[in-house]
Backbone as ProteinMPNN parsed JSONL, in Angstrom:
{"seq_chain_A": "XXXXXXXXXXXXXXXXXXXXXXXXXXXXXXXXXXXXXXXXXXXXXXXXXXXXXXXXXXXXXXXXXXXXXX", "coords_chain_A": {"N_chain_A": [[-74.266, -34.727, 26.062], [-72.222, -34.091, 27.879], [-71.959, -31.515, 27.871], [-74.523, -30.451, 28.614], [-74.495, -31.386, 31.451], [-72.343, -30.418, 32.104], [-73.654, -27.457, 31.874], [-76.028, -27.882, 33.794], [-74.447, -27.517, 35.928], [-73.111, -25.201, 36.309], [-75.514, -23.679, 36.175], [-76.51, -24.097, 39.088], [-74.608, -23.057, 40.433], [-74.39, -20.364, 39.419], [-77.147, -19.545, 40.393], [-76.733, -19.986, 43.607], [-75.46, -17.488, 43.56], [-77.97, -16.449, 43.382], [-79.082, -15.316, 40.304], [-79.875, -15.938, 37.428], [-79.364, -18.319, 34.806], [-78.958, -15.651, 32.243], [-78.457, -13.592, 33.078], [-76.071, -14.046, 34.518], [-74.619, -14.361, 31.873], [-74.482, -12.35, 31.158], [-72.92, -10.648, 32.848], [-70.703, -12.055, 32.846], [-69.828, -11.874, 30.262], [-69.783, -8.855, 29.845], [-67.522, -8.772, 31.738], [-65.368, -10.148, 29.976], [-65.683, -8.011, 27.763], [-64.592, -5.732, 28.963], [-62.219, -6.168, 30.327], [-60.871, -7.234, 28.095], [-60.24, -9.77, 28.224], [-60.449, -13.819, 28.92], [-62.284, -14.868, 31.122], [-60.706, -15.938, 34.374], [-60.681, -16.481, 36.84], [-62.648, -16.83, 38.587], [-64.32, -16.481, 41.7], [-66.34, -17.6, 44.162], [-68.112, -17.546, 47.54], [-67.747, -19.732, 48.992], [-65.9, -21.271, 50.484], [-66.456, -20.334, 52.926], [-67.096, -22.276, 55.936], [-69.841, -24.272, 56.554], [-71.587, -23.917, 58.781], [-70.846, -20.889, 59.105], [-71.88, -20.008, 57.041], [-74.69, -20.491, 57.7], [-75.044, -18.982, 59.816], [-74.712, -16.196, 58.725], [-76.734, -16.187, 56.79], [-79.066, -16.24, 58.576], [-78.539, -14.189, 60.392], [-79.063, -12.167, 58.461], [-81.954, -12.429, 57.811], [-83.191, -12.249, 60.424], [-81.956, -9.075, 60.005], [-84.027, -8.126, 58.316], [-85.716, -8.618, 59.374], [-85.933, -6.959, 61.119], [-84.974, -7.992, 63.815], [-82.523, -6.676, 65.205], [-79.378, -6.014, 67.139], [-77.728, -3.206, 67.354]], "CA_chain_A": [[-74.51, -35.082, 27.45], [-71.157, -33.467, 28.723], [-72.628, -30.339, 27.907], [-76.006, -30.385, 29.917], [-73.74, -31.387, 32.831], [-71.898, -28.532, 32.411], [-74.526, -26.071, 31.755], [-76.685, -28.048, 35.003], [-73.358, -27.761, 37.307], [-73.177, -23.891, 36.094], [-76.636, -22.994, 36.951], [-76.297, -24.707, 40.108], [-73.307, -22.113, 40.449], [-75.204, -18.901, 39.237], [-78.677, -20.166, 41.534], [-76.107, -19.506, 44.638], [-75.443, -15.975, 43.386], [-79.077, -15.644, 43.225], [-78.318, -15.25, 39.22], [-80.375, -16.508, 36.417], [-78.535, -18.362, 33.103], [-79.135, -15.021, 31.355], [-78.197, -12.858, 33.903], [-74.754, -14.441, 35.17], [-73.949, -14.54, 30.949], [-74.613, -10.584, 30.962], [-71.729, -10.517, 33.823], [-69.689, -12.53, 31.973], [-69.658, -11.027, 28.592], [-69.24, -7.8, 30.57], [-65.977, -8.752, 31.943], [-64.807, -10.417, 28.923], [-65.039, -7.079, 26.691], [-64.017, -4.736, 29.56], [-60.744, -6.762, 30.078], [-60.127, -7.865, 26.53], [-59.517, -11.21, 28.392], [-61.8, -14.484, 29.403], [-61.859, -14.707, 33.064], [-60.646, -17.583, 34.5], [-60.452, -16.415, 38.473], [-63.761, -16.176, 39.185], [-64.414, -17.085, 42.764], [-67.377, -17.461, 45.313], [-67.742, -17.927, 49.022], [-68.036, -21.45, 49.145], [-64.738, -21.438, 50.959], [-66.617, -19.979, 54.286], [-67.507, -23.378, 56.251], [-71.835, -24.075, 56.041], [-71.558, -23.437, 60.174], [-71.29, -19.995, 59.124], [-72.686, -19.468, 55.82], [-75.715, -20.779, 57.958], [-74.99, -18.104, 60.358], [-74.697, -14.97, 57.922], [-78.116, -16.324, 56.303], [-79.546, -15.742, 60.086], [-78.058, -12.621, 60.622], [-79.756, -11.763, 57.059], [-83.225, -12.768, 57.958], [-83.147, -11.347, 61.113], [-81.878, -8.108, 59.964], [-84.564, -7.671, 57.215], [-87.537, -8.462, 60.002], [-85.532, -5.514, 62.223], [-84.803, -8.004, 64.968], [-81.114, -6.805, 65.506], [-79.004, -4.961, 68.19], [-76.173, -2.505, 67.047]], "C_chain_A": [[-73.567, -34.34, 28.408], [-71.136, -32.106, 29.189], [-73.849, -29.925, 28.965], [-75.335, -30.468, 31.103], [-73.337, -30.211, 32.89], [-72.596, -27.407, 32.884], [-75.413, -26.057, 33.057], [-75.601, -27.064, 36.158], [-73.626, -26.295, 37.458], [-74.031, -23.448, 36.807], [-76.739, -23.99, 38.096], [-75.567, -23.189, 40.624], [-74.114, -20.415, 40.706], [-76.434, -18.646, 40.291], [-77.85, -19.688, 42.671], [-76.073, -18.5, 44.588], [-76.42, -15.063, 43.837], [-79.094, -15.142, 41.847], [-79.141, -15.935, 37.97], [-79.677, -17.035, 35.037], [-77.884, -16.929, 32.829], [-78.164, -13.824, 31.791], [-76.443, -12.635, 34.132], [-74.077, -14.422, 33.505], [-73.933, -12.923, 30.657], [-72.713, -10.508, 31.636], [-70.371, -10.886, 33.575], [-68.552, -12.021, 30.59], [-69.004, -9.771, 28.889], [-67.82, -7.467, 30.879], [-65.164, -8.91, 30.886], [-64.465, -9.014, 28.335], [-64.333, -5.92, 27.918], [-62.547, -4.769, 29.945], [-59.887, -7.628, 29.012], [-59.743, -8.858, 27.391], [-60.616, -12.146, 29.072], [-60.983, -14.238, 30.958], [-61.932, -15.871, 33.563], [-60.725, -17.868, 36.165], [-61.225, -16.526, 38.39], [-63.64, -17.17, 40.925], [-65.825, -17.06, 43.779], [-67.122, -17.808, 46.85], [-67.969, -19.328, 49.711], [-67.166, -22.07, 50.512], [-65.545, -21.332, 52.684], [-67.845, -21.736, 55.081], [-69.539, -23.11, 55.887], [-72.095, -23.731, 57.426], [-71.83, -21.59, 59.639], [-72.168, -19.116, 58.113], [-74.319, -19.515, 56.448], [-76.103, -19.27, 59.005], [-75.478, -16.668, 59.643], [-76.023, -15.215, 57.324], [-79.374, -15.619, 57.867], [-79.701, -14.449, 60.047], [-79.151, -11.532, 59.329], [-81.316, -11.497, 57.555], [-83.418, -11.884, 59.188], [-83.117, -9.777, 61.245], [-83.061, -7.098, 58.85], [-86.17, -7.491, 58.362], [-87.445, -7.556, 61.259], [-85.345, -6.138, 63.716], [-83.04, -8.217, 64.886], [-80.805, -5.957, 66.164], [-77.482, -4.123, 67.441], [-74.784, -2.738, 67.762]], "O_chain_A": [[-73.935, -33.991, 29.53], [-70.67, -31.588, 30.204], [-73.833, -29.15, 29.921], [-75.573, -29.565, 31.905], [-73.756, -29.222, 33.491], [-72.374, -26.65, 33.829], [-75.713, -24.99, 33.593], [-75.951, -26.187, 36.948], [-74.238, -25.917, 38.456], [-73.794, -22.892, 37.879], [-77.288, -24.999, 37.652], [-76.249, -22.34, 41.199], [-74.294, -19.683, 41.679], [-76.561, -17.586, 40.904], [-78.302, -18.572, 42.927], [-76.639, -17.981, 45.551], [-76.373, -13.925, 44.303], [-79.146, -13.93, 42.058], [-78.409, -16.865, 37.633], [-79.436, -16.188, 34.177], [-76.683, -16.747, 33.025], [-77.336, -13.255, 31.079], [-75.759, -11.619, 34.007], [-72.85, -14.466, 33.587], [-73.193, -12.488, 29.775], [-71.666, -10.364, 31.005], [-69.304, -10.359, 33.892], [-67.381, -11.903, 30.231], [-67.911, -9.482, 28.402], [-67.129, -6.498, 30.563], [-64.285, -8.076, 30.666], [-63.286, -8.662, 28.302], [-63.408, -5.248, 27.463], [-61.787, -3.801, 29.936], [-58.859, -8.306, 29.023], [-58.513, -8.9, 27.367], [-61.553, -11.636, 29.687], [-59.973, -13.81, 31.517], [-62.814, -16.713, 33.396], [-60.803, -18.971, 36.707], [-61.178, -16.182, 37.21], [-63.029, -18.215, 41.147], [-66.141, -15.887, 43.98], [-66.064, -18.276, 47.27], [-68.325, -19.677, 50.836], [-67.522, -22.949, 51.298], [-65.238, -22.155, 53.547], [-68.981, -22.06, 54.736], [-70.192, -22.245, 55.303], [-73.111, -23.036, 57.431], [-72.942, -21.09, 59.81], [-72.824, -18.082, 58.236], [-75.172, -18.798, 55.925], [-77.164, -18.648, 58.95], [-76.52, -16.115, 59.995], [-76.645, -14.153, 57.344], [-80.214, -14.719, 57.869], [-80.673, -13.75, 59.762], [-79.737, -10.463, 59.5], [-81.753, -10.35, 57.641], [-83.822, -10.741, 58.972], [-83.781, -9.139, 62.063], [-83.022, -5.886, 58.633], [-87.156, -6.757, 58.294], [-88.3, -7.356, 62.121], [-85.444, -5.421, 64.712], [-82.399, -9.242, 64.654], [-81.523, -4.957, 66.178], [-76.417, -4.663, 67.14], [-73.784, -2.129, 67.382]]}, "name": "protein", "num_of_chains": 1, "seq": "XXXXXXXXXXXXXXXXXXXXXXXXXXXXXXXXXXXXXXXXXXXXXXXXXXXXXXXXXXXXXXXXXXXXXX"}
C-alpha cells in the first residue's frame, strides 16, 4: 500500500514535467550511470507561487497562438 502511494505521489510529480512513468525512469537511470551516484537533489518549480506559474502558462498559450508583443 506504501508503495502505490509512492509510485501515485511520483507520477503526480513526473505528470507536472509533462513526463510519463517510463519516461521520467529513462532520466533517472540516465543520471544515475552518468554520475556513478543516485540523485537525491532533484528539484522542480513548485517553489514559483501559482499567481505566477498561472501567469507563465498565459504567456505560453498566448505565445503559441502568436498573440504577443516583443
Amino acid at each position: 500500500m506504501v508503495l502505490l502511494r509512492l509510485k501515485k505521489q511520483a507520477t503526480d510529480v513526473f505528470n507536472e514535467y509533462g513526463l510519463d512513468w517510463s519516461s521520467a525512469m529513462r532520466i533517472i537511470l540516465t543520471q544515475v550511470v552518468s554520475e556513478n551516484a543516485i540523485p537525491v537533489n532533484l528539484s522542480r518549480y513548485s517553489d514559483i507561487s501559482l499567481t505566477m506559474k498561472s501567469n507563465i502558462e498565459k504567456s505560453l498559450q498566448e505565445y503559441k497562438i502568436g498573440d504577443y508583443k516583443t
